[in-house]
N, C-alpha and C positions, 0 to 999 in steps of 0.2 A: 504494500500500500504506500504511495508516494506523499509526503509533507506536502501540506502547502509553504511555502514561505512565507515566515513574520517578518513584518515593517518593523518590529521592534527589535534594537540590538539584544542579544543574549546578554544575558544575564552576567557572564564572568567577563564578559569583555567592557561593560559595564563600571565592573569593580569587585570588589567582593562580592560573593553569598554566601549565606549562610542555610543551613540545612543540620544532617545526621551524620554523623562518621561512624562508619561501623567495622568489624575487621571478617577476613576471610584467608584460606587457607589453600595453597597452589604451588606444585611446583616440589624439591625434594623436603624432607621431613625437616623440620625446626621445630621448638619449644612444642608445644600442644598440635602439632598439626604432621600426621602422616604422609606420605609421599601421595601425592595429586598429580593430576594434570598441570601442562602447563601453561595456562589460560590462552587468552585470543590472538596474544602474537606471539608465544610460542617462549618465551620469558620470562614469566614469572615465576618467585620464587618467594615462601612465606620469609624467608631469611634476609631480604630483599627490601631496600625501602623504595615500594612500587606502591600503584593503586590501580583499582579497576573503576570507570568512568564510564556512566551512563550513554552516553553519543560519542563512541570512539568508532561507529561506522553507521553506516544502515541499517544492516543485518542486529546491531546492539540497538541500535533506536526503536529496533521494530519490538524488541523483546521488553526494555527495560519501560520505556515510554512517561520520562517526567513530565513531558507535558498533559499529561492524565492528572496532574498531580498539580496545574498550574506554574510547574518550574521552565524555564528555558535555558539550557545549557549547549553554550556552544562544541561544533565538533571539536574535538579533539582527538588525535591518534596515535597511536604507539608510540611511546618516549619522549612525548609531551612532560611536562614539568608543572605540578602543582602543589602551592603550599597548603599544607592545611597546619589551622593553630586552632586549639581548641580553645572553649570560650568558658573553659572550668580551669582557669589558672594562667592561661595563656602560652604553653607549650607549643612549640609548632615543628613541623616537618614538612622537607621537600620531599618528594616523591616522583616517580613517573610511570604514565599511564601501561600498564603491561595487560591487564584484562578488562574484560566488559562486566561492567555492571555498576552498583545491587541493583535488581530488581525494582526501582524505585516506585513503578506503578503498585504495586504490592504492598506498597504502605505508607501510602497519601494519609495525611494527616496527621502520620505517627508524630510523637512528641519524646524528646527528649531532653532533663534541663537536670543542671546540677543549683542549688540553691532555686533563685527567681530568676536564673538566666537559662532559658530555653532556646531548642531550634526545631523544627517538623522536616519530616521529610525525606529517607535517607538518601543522599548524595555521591558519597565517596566511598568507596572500601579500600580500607591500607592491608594492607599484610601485617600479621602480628611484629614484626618485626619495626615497622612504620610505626604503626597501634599503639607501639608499647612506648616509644619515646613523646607518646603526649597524654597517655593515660593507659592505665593498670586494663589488662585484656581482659580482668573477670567485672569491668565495665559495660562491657558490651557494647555501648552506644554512649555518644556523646555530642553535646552539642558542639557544633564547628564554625568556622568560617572558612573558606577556602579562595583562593586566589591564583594567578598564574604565578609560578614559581619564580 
C-alpha cells in the first residue's frame, strides 16, 4: 500500500521527539539475550550500541506504521545515527539504525513516565547494550527524547 505524502516536515527533522525507548535483542548472545537473528540489514548485534527504527524502509513502514499512532518519523536507513537521552535523569546514547522496528502501531497510546515526566508511544528500540547506558534493562520502557545523532 503506497503513502500519500505529508506537506508536513517529519517530525525529527523538525527537532527533537519524544516518544518510548524500549530494548530488544539480535544478533550473537550478550547479557540476557540468546543468539538471534541479525535484524534488517544484517548487523545487528545486542552487544552493539544500534537501534531499530520505525521507517528505515517500506517494507518496515508497512509493518511498524507510527503514523496509526499520529507520529511522523522520517526515513531513515541503515547506519543512520540517533541520539536518544532519556528524560528520567538525562543519560543519553548514540546509536545506529541496524533493525526495523518496534512495532509502534501496537501501542499507540502506551504511556510511559518516571516521576510526572512522561512520553506515549514507542519509538526507538536500542539493544541492551545501548539500553543499559541510559537506564537499568529491568526498566523496560522509558520515557525518551530522541534526535539525529
Amino acid at each position: 500500500m503506497a503513502r500519500n505524502p505529508s506537506t508536513d516536515p517529519p517530525a525529527d527533522l523538525l527537532g527533537p521527539v519524544q516518544g518510548e525507548v524500549s530494548w530488544f535483542c539480535c544478533g550473537t548472545a550478550w547479557g540476557p539475550c540468546s543468539s538471534t537473528g541479525k535484524g534488517a540489514c544484517g548487523t545487528c548485534n545486542s552487544g552493539s550500541l544500534q537501534h531499530a527504527w520505525p521507517n528505515a524502509s517500506d517494507a518496515c513502514w508497512a509493518i511498524t506504521r507510527p503514523d496509526s499512532c499520529g507520529v511522523s518519523l522520517s526515513r531513515r536507513t541503515c547506519g543512520f545515527r540517533h541520539r536518544t537521552t532519556s528524560l528520567c535523569g538525562g543519560a543519553s546514547v548514540v546509536t545506529a539504525i541496524a533493525d526495523c522496528g518496534p512495532q509502534t502501531d501496537l501501542f499507540c497510546g502506551e504511556r510511559s513516565c518516571c516521576g510526572s515526566t512522561c512520553a506515549n508511544n514507542r519509538l526507538i528500540d536500542l539493544t541492551p547494550a545501548a539500553y543499559s547506558r541510559i537506564a537499568s534493562l529491568s526498566t523496560g520502557l522509558r520515557p525518551c527524547e530522541i534526535a539525529t545523532g
